[in-house]
Every structure is written in structure tokens, then in C-alpha cells.
C-alpha beads as a LAMMPS data file, in Angstrom:
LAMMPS data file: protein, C-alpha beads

340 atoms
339 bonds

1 atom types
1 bond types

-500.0 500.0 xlo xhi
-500.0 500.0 ylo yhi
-500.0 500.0 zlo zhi

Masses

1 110.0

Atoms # bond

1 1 1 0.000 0.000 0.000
2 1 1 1.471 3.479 -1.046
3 1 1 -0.208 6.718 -0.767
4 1 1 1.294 9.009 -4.105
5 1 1 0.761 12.851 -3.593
6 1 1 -0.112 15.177 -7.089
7 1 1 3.470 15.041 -8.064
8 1 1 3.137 10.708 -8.454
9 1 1 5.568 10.830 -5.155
10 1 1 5.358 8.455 -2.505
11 1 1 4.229 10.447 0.372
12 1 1 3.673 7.116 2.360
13 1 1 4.095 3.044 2.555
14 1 1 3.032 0.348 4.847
15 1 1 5.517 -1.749 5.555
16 1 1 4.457 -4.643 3.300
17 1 1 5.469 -2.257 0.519
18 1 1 8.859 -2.045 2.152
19 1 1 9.236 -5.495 1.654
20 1 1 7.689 -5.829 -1.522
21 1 1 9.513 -3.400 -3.164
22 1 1 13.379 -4.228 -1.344
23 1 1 13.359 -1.115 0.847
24 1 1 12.938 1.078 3.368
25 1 1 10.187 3.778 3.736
26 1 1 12.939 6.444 4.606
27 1 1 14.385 5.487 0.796
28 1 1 10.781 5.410 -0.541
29 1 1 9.538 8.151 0.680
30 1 1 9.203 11.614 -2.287
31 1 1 10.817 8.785 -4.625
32 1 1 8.711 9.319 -8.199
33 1 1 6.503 5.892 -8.410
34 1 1 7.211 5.245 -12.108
35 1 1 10.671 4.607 -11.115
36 1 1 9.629 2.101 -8.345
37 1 1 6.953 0.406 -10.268
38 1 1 6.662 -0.296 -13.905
39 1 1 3.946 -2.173 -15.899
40 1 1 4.179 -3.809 -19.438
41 1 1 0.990 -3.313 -20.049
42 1 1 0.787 0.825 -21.442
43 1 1 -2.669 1.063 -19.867
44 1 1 -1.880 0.989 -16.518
45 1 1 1.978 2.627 -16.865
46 1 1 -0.528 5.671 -17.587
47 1 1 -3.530 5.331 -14.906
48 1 1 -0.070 5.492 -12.705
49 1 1 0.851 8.914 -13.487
50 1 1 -3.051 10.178 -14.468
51 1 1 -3.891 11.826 -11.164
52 1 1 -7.919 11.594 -11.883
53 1 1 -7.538 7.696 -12.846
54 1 1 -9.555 5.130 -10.881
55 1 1 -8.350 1.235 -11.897
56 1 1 -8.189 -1.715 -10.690
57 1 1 -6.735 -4.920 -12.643
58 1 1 -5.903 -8.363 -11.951
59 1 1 -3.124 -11.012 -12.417
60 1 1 -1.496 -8.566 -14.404
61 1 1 2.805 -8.188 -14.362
62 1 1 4.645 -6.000 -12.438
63 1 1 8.769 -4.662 -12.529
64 1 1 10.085 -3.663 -9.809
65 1 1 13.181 -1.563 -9.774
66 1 1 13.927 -3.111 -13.392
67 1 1 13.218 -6.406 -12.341
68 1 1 10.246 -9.024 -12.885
69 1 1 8.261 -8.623 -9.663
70 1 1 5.684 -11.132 -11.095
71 1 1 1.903 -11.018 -11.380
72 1 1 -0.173 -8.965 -8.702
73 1 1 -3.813 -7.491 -8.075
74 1 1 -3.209 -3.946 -8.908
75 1 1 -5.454 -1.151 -7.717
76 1 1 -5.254 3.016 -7.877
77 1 1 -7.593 5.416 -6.921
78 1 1 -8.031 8.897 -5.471
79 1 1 -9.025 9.555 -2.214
80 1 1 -12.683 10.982 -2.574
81 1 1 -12.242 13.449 0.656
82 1 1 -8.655 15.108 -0.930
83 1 1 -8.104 14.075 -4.974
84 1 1 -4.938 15.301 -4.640
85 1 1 -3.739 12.057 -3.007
86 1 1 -3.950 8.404 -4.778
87 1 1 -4.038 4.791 -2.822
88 1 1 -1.819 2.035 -4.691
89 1 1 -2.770 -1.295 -3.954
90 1 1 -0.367 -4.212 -5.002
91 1 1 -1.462 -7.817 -3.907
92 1 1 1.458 -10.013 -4.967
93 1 1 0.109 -13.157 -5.953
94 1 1 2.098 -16.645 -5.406
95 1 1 4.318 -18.189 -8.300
96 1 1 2.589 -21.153 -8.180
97 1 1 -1.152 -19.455 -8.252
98 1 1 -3.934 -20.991 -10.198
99 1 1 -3.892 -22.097 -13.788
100 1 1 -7.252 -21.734 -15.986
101 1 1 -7.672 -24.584 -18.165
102 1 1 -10.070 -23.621 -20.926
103 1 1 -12.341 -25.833 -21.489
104 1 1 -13.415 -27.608 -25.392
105 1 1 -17.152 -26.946 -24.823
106 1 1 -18.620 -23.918 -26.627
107 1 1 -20.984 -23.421 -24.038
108 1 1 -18.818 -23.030 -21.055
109 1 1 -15.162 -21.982 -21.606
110 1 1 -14.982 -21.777 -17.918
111 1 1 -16.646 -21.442 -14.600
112 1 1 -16.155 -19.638 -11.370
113 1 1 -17.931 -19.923 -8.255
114 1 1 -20.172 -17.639 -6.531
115 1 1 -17.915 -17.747 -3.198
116 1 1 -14.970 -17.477 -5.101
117 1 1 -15.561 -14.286 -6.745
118 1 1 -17.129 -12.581 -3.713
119 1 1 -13.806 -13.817 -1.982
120 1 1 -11.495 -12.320 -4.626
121 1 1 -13.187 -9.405 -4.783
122 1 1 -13.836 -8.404 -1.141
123 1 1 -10.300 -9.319 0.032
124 1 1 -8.840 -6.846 -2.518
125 1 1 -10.256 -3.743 -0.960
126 1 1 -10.039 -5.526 2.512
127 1 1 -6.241 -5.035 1.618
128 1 1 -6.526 -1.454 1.195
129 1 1 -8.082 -0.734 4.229
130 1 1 -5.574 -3.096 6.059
131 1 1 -2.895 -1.106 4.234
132 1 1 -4.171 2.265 5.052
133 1 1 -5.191 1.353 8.754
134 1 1 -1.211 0.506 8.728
135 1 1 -0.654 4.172 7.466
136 1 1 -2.596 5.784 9.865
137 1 1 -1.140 4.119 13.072
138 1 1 2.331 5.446 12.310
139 1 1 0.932 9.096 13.177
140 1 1 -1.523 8.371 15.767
141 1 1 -1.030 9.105 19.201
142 1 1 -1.058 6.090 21.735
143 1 1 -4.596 6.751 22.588
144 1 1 -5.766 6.843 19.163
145 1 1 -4.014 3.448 18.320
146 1 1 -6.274 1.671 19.685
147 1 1 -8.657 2.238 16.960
148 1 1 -6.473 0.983 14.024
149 1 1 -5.656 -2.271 15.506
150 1 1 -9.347 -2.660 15.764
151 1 1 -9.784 -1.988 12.074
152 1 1 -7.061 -4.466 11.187
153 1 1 -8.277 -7.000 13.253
154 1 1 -11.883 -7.364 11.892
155 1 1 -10.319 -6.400 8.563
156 1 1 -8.262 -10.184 9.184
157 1 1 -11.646 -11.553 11.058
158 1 1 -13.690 -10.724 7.681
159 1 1 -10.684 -12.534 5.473
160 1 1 -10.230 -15.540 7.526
161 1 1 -14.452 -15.461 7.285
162 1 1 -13.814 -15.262 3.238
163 1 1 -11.104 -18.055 3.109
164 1 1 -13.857 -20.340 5.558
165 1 1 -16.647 -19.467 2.591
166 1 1 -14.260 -20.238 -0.453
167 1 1 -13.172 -23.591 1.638
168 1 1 -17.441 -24.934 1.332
169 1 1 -17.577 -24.269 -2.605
170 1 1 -14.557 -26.607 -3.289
171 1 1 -14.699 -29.614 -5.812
172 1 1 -11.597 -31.675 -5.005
173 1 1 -11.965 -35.240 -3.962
174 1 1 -10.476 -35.801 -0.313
175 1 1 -6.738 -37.656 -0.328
176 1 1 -7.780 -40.308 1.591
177 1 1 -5.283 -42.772 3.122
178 1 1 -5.642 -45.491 5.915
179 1 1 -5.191 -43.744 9.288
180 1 1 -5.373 -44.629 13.180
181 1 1 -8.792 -42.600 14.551
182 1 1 -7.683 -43.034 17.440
183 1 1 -4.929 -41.282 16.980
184 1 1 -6.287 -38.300 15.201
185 1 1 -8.570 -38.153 18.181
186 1 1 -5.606 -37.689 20.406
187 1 1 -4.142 -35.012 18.566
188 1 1 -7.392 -33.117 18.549
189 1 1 -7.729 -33.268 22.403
190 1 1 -4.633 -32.018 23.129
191 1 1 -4.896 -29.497 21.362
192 1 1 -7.601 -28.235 22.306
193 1 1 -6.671 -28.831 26.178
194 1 1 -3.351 -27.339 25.526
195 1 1 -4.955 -24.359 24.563
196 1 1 -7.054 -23.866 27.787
197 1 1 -3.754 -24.471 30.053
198 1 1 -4.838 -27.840 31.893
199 1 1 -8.297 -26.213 32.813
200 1 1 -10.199 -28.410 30.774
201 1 1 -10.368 -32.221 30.627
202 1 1 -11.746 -34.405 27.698
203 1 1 -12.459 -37.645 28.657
204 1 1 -12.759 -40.574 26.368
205 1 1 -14.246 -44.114 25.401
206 1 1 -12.290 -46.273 22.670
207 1 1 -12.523 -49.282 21.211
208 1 1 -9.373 -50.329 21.217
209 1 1 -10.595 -52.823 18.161
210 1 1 -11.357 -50.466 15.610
211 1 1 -9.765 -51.098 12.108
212 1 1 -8.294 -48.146 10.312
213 1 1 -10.607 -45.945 8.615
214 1 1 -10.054 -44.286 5.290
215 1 1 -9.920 -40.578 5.367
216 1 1 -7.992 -37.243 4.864
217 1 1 -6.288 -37.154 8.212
218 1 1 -5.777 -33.446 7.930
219 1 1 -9.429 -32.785 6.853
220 1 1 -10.596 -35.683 9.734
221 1 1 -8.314 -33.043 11.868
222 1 1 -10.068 -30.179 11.700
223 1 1 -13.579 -32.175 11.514
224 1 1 -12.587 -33.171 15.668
225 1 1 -10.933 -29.449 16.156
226 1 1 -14.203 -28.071 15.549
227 1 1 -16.378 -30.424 17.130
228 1 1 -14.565 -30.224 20.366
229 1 1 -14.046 -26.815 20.109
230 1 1 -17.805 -26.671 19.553
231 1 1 -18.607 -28.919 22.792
232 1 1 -16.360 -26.807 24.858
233 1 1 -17.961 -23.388 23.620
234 1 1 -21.149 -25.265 24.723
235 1 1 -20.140 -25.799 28.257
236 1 1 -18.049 -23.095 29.189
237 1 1 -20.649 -21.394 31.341
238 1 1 -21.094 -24.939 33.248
239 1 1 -19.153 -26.026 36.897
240 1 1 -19.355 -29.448 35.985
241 1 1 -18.478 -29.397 32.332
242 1 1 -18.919 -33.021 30.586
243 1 1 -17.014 -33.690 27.130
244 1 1 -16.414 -36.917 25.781
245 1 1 -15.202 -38.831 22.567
246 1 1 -16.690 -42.124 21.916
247 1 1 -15.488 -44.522 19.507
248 1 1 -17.167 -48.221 18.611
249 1 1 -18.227 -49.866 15.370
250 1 1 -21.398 -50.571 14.352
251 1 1 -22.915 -52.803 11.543
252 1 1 -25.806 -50.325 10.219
253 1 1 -24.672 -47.477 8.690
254 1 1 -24.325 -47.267 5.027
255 1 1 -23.464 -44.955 2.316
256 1 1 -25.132 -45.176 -1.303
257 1 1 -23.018 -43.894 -3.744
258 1 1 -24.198 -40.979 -6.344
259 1 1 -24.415 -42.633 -9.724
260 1 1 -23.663 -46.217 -8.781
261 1 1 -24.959 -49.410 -7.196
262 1 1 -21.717 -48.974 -5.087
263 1 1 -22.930 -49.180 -1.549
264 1 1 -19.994 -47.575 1.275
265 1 1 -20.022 -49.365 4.707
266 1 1 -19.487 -46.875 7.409
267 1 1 -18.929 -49.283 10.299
268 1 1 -17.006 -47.086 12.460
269 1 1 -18.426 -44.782 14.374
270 1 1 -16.983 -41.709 16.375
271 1 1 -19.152 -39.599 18.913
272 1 1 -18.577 -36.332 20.406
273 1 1 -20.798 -35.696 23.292
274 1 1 -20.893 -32.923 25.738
275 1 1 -23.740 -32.014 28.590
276 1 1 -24.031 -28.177 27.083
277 1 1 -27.798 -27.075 26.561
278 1 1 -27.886 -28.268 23.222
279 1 1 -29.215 -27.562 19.631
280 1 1 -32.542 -25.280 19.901
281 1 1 -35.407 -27.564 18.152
282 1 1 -35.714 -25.064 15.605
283 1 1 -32.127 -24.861 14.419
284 1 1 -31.969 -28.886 14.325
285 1 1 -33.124 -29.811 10.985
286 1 1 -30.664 -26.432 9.376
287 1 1 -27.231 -27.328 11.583
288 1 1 -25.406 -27.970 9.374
289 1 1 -26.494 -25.249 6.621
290 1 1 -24.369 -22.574 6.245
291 1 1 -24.662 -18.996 8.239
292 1 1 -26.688 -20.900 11.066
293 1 1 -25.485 -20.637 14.583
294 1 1 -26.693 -20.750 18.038
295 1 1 -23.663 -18.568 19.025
296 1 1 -24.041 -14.739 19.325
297 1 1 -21.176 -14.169 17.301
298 1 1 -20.694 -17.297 15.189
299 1 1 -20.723 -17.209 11.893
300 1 1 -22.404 -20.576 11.477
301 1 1 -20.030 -21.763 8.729
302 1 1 -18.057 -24.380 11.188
303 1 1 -20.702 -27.237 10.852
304 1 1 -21.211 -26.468 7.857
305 1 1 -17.545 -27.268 6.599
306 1 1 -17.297 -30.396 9.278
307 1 1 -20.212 -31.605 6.822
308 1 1 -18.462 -30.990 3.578
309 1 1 -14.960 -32.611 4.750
310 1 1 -16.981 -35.787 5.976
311 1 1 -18.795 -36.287 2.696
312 1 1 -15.987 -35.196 0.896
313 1 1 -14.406 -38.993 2.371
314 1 1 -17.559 -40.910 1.941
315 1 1 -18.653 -40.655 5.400
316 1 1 -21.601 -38.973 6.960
317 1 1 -22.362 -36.492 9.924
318 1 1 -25.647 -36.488 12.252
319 1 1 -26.547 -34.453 15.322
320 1 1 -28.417 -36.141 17.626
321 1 1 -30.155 -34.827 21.200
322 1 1 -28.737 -37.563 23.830
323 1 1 -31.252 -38.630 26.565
324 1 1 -30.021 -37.903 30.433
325 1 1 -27.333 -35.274 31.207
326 1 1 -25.568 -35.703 28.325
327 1 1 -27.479 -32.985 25.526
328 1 1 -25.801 -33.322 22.835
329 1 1 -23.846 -35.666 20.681
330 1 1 -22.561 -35.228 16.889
331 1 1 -21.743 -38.899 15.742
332 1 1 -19.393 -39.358 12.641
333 1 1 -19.989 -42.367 10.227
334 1 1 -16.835 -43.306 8.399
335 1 1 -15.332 -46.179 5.855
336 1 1 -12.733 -48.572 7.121
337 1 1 -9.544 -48.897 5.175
338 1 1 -9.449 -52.131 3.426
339 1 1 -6.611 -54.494 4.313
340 1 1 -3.590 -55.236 2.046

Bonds

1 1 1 2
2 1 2 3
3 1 3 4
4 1 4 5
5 1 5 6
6 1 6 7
7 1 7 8
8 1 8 9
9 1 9 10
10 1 10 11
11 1 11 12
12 1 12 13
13 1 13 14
14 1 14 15
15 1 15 16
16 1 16 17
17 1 17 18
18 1 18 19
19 1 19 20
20 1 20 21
21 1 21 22
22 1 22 23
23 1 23 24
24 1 24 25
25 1 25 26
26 1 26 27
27 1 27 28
28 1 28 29
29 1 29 30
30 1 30 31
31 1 31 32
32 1 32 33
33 1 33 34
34 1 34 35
35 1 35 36
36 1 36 37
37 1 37 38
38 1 38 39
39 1 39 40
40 1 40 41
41 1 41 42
42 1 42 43
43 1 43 44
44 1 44 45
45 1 45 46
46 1 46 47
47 1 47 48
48 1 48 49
49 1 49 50
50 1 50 51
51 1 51 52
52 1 52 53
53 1 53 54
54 1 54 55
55 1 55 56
56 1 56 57
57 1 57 58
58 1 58 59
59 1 59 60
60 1 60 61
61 1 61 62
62 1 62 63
63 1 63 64
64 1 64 65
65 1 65 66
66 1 66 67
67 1 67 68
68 1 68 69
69 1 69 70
70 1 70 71
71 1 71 72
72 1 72 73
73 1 73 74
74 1 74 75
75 1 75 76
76 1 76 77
77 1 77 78
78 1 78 79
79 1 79 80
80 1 80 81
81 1 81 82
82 1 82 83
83 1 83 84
84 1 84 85
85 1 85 86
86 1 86 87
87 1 87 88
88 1 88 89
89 1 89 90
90 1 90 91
91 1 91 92
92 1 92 93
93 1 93 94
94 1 94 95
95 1 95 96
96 1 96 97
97 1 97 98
98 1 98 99
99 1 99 100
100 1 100 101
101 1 101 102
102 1 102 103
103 1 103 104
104 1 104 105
105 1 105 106
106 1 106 107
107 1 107 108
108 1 108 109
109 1 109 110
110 1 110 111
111 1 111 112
112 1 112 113
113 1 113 114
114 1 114 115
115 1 115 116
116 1 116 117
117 1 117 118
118 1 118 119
119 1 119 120
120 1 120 121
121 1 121 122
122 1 122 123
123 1 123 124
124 1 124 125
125 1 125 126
126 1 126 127
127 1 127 128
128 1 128 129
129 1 129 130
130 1 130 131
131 1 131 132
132 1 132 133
133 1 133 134
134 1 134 135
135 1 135 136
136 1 136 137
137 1 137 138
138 1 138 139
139 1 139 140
140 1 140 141
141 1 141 142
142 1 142 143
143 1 143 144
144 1 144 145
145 1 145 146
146 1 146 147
147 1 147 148
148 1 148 149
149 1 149 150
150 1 150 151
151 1 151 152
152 1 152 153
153 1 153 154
154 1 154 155
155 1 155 156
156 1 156 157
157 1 157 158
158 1 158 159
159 1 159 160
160 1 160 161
161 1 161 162
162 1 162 163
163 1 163 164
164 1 164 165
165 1 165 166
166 1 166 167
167 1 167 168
168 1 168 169
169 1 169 170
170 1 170 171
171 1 171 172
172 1 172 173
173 1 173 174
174 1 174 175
175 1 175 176
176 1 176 177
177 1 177 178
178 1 178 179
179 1 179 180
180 1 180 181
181 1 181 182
182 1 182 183
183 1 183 184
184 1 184 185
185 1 185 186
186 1 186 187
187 1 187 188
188 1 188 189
189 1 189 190
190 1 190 191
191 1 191 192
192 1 192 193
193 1 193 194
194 1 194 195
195 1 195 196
196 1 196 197
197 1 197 198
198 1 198 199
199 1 199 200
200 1 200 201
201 1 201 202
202 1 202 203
203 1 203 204
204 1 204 205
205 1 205 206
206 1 206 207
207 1 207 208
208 1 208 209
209 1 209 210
210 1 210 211
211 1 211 212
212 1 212 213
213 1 213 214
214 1 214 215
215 1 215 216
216 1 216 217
217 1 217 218
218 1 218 219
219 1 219 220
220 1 220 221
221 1 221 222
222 1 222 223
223 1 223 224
224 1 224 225
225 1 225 226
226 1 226 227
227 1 227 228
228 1 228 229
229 1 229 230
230 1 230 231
231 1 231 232
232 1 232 233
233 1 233 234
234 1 234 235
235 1 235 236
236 1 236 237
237 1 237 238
238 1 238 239
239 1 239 240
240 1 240 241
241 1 241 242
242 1 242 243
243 1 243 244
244 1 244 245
245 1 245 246
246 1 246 247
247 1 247 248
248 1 248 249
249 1 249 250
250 1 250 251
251 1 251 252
252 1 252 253
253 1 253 254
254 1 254 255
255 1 255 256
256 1 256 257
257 1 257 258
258 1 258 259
259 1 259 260
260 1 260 261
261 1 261 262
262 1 262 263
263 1 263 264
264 1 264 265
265 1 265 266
266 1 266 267
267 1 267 268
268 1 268 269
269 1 269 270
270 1 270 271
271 1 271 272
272 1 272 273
273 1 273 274
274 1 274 275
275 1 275 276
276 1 276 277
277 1 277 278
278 1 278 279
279 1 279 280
280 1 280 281
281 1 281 282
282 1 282 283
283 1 283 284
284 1 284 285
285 1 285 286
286 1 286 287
287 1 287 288
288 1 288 289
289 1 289 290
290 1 290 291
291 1 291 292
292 1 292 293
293 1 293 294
294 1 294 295
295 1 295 296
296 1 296 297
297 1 297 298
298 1 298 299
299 1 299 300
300 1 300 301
301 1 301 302
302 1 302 303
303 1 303 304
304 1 304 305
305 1 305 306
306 1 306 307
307 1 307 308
308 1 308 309
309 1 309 310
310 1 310 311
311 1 311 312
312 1 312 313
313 1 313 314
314 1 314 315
315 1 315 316
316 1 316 317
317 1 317 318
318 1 318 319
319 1 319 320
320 1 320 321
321 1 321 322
322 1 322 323
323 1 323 324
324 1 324 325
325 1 325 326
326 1 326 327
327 1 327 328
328 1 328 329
329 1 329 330
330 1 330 331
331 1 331 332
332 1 332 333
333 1 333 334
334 1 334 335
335 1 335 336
336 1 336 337
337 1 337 338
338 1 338 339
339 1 339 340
């Protein structure tokens, strides 16, 4: 982020700029921006130096000091209150970003999601107002600071909220793999005990039987994470907080698969129960849809993603209101991993 005064001089830089561009704001600072920044592309080498210009482009190439900088989301504007200043907005993107395949069919050359473009194009300005919160909080007073880290942190709140969106309208099949529950379990609960320093116990009932299952053990990861984050969110008001993990196989579940006679045994069974007030009848049939949430400030997108990871690996989710003390329980279904 650079702001450019009427003269196309960098008046100020963030210090994401400083790295970008291989120096210091002190060095940056009333240098001309065409010699910082160059584009191949003669459209936007003028909208740099056209003080009324308002552009934004995308995946386009960048030089840097005379060398390749490769491609970025580029953005200028003025700044409505005072058009005598200009934002720059430079979003490097990686080397290895996204190739677009065209496709044979006349009909569709190719296809983009709805979440997808809402993501690309919200975290673009999201940058900007990162970029210029940065700005700011060099020349505020301590008091005033206060107010620019909150900017920048719901700024990173709204992008992680973007990156949890684009993360439901995905296609790829899971990279599934044989893989010890049990110990995935493990690794869930201690993190998630770690993180409350030893104030929290998760107890647990295994099978100590239980084949492999076949699943994406990072993706299985984050399905417990959130689950037992969930369950502890649930009882964190209670004295006598109850959170288990249950594991045991059962014969009856069963997965039909889309397109085939193919029927997927889901023998194995994993439950996470907890003795928080549960599920609200009305919200049962819709927890797992996106942007539903019995938290005051969720986002209701967690659920939602444990479902698409599970089905992604041919297994199946289901909430279910336990009888007694113990309120509620999500129980997983998955497939076991055939033996060699």
C-alpha cells in the first residue's frame, strides 16, 4: 500500500510495501513511483501517473526496480475526501497461483464460483483498508491506536471469514489414506486442552478394536478441532463441564453412492458428546447449513464445513439430542480402510 501525492511521489508506505519493493520507507519516501513500479501493459503505466484515474486490474505483471516482480492485483484510486492524493494497492500473488484450463465446450469456456468471486473481490479492498489502517497508526497518538488495531483486526476476522466461505464451494476429492482414529482423536484433544492451560479435561471411550478408517487425516483433523471446540464453547458457562469422545463400530450405517450401485459401509463410528444445553429444536433440521449458529457471534459456517470434509471422504455427519445429562452428541460415520 502506497499513498502518491499530485506530483506521483510516494508520500507514504506500509511496511508490506517495504518489503515488496526491497526497501525502506525512509528510501521510498518523495521517490517518483514510475521509477519504483513499472507495468508492461501501457494502460496501466498511464492510470499510474493520471492523477484523476480510478483502476483496478488483476493477475497482471509488475517490474520492480527493473526487475520481474511477477503477477499482482493492482489497484489506484483517489481519495474521494482530498483528490490530490492516490491509494496504490499491489497484492502479490504466489508463483505457483492458479492455472485456468479452458475448457473444449462452446458453451462453457470456464466457470467460477459464486464464493470465489465474492472472496477475490472483497479481500482486494479488505487489503486497502488493512494497508491504510497501517498508514494511519504510524501518526496516531497512543490513545488513538487503539482504533487501528481494531480496524485491522476485523479487517483479518472478515478474510479468515472469506477463506472459511471459499473452503465450502470446493470440488476436489479428499486424499484419503488409511489412518489410526484413534490417533487423530488424540491429537485433537490435546490441542484443544493445551490451549485452555490444563483447565479443561476431555475424557474418552475407545474401542481399542477399531480397524483403520479411510480418510484425509488433515481434513478428519479439523472435523474433531471443531467439534470439540464446539462442545467446549457449549459448556463453558457450566461447573461441571462433561465432554467426551466415543469410539465403537457398528454394523448399520451405510453410504449409497451418487451414480452407482456402489454401496460404502461406514462401520465405524466416532461420537462427540458434551452435557451443554444443546441444539434449539428449531435450528436442528438447518445445523449444518451454512450462516446458522446458536452462538451470538458465530458465523455458522463451522458445521457447515465439518459436513463438507466428511462427505468429501464418503462418510456422513448427524446431530443427535442424547437422553439424560448428556445434551448433545454429533456422531461421525466413516469407511474402514481395506486391508492389504
Amino acid at each position: 500500500m502506497l499513498i502518491i501525492d499530485e506530483n506521483h511521489q510516494i508520500a507514504k508506505v506500509n511496511p508490506v510495501a517495504e518489503n515488496f519493493l526491497g526497501q525502506s520507507a525512509r528510501h521510498l519516501i518523495g521517490a517518483h513511483v514510475a521509477d519504483q513500479i513499472q507495468f508492461q501493459d501501457e494502460r496501466l503505466a498511464k492510470a499510474l501517473l493520471n492523477r484523476e484515474a480510478n483502476v483496478a486490474a488483476r493477475r497482471v505483471p509488475v517490474i520492480v526496480k527493473g526487475q520481474e516482480g511477477g503477477l499482482v492485483n493492482f489497484d489506484i484510486h483517489t481519495i474521494p475526501s482530498d483528490q490530490r492524493w492516490r491509494i496504490v494497492s499491489i497484492a502479490p500473488l504466489p508463483a505457483d497461483g492458479p492455472v485456468i484450463e479452458r475448457r473444449s465446450s462452446e458453451q462453457e469456456q470456464f466457470s467460477v464460483r459464486a464464493p470465489d468471486i465474492l472472496g477475490h473481490e472483497i479481500k482486494n479492498p479488505l487489503a486497502a483498508i488493512k494497508g491504510a489502517a497501517q498508514l494511519l497508526d504510524r501518526s496516531l497518538s497512543d490513545d488513538q491506536r487503539p482504533l487501528t488495531h481494531m480496524i485491522k483486526g476485523e479487517v483479518e476476522r472478515i478474510a479468515n471469514l472469506l477463506d472459511r466461505m471459499q473452503s465450502l464451494s470446493t470440488k476436489q476429492p479428499a486424499k484419503v489414506e488409511p489412518a489410526n482414529v484413534h490417533s487423530l482423536i488424540d491429537r485433537a484433544r490435546k490441542s484443544i486442552e493445551t490451549a485452555h492451560n490444563g483447565d479443561l479435561k476431555i475424557t474418552d471411550q475407545f474401542d481399542p478394536s477399531l480397524p483403520e478408517v479411510l480418510v484425509d487425516p488433515d481434513a478428519m483433523l479439523q472435523v474433531l478441532t471443531n467439534l470439540l471446540s464446539n462442545a467446549v464453547d457449549a459448556t463453558k458457562k457450566l461447573d461441571n463441564r462433561d465432554i467426551q469422545v466415543i469410539t465403537r463400530y457398528s454394523f448399520g450405517a451405510s453410504l449409497s453412492v451418487h451414480g452407482s450401485d456402489q454401496i460404502v459401509r461406514l462401520p465405524v463410528e466416532i461420537i462427540v458428546r458434551d452435557n451443554g444445553p444443546g441444539v434449539p429444536p428449531e435450528l436442528e433440521q438447518d445445523i449444518f447449513s451454512p450462516f446458522v449458529s446458536t452462538k451470538r457471534d458465530g458465523q455458522g459456517l463451522g458445521l457447515a464445513l465439518v459436513r463438507k470434509l466428511i462427505n468429501d471422504m464418503n462418510g456422513r455427519v448427524r446431530y443427535k439430542r442424547a437422553s439424560g445429562a448428556k445434551n448433545t452428541q454429533f456422531i461421525l460415520f466413516l469407511p474402514v480402510a481395506e486391508r492389504g
